[in-house]
N, C-alpha and C positions, 0 to 999 in steps of 0.2 A: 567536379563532383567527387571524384577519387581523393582529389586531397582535401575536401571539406570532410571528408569520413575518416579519413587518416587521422587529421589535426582533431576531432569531436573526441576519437578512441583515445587518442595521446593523452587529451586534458581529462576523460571521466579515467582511466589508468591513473594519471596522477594524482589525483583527486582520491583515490582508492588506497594507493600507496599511504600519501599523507593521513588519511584517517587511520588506516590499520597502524600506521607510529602512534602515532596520538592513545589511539585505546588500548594499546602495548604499553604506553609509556604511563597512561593511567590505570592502569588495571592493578585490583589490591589483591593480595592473596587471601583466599575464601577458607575457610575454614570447613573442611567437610567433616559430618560424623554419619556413623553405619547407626542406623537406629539399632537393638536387640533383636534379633529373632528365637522363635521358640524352634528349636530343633527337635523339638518331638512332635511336632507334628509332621517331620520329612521323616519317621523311624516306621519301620512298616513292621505290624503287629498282626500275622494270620491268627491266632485267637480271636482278636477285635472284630477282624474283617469277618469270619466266621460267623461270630455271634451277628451280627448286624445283617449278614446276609442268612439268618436260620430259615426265616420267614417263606425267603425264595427256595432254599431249597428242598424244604417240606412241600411247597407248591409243585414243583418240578418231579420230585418223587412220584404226587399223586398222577399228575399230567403221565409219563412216563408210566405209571403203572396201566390207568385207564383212558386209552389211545382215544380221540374224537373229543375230552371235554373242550371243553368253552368258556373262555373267559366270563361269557355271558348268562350261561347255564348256572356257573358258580353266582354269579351275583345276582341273579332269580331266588335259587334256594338258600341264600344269606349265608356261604362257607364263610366258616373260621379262617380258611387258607389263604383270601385274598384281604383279610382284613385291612394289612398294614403294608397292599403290592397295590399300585397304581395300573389304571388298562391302557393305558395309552402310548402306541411305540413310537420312539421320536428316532426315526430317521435321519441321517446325517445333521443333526441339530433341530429339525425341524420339530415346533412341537404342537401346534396345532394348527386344523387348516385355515389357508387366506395370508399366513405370515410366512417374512421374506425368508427364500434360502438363504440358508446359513449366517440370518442374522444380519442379514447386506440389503438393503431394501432393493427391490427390483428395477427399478427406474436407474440407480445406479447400475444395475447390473449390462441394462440396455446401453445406457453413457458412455458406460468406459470401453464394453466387450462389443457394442454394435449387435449385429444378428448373431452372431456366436451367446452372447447375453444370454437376448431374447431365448433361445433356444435352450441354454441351461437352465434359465430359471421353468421356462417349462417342463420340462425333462425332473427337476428336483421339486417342483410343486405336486409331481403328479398330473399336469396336465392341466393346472389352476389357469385359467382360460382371461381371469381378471389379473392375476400376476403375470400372465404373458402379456396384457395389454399394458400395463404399467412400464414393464422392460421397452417394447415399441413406442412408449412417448419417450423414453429416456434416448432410445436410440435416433428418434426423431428430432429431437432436440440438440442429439450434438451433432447430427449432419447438416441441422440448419445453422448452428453453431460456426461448424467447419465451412459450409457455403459464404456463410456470410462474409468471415476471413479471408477466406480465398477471393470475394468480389473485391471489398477494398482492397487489399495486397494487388490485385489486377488493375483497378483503378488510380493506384499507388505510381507503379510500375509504368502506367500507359503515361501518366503525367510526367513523370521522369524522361520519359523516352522524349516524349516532344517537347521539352523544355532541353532535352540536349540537340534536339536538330535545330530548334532555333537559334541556337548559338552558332551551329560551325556553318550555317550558311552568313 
């Protein structure tokens, strides 16, 4: 058995070797080119920035002077203040509820991370009780995954075994 593994690794090795000459020995020289970039949009302008954030920090002033307002109290009495500011806080990426943390849908997050997952995406949901369910089919999924592998890899192995003792007797 040792030397059928020996001799399989020798010939897919050489067989490796030979292609990597082959696609060395054909390979053309590519011609790369850097497209243009506009370098003013990497040039940081506090005027800009300024102007653009005016909005917010007229709101913030008023907030700040008159402790207790409300997002929601403003947008009752139709303030000028929030016209052009949005209500909605997006927490670590998050931007409204039911959708996955940080843009990673949750069933992956169960997949790859198992109950650690699971437990993130609850914890970053808020306690979203349907994105924790999504993480546990993910989670579920790869320990059947992993089960499954692990049966053949065992029934793999058992077969080997008894196919070497029939031999040496």
């Amino acid at each position: 058995m040792k030397k059928t593994l020996l001799k399989s690794l020798s010939v897919f090795l050489a067989i490796v070797l030979i292609e990597a000459q082959c696609q060395s020995l054909s390979a053309k020289t590519i011609e790369i080119t850097v497209p243009s970039v506009d370098e003013s949009v990497f040039n940081f302008d506090e005027n800009e920035l300024k102007s653009v954030m005016s909005d917010l920090i007229v709101l913030e002033n008023y907030v700040n002077q008159n402790e207790g307002v409300l997002y929601g109290e403003l947008a009752e009495t139709g303030s000028e203040l929030i016209a052009n500011v949005g209500s909605n806080a997006a927490p670590l990426g998050m931007e409204q509820e039911g959708e996955s943390p940080l843009g990673i849908p949750a069933f992956l997050w169960g997949c790859v991370l198992g109950w650690v997952g699971i437990l993130l995406v609850y914890m970053l949901t808020d306690k979203d009780k349907a994105q924790a369910k999504k993480a546990l089919n993910g989670c579920l999924v790869s320990a059947g995954a992993i089960a499954v592998f692990y049966v053949v890899y065992i029934v793999w192995f058992i077969s080997v075994i008894e196919e070497t003792n029939t031999y040496a007797y």
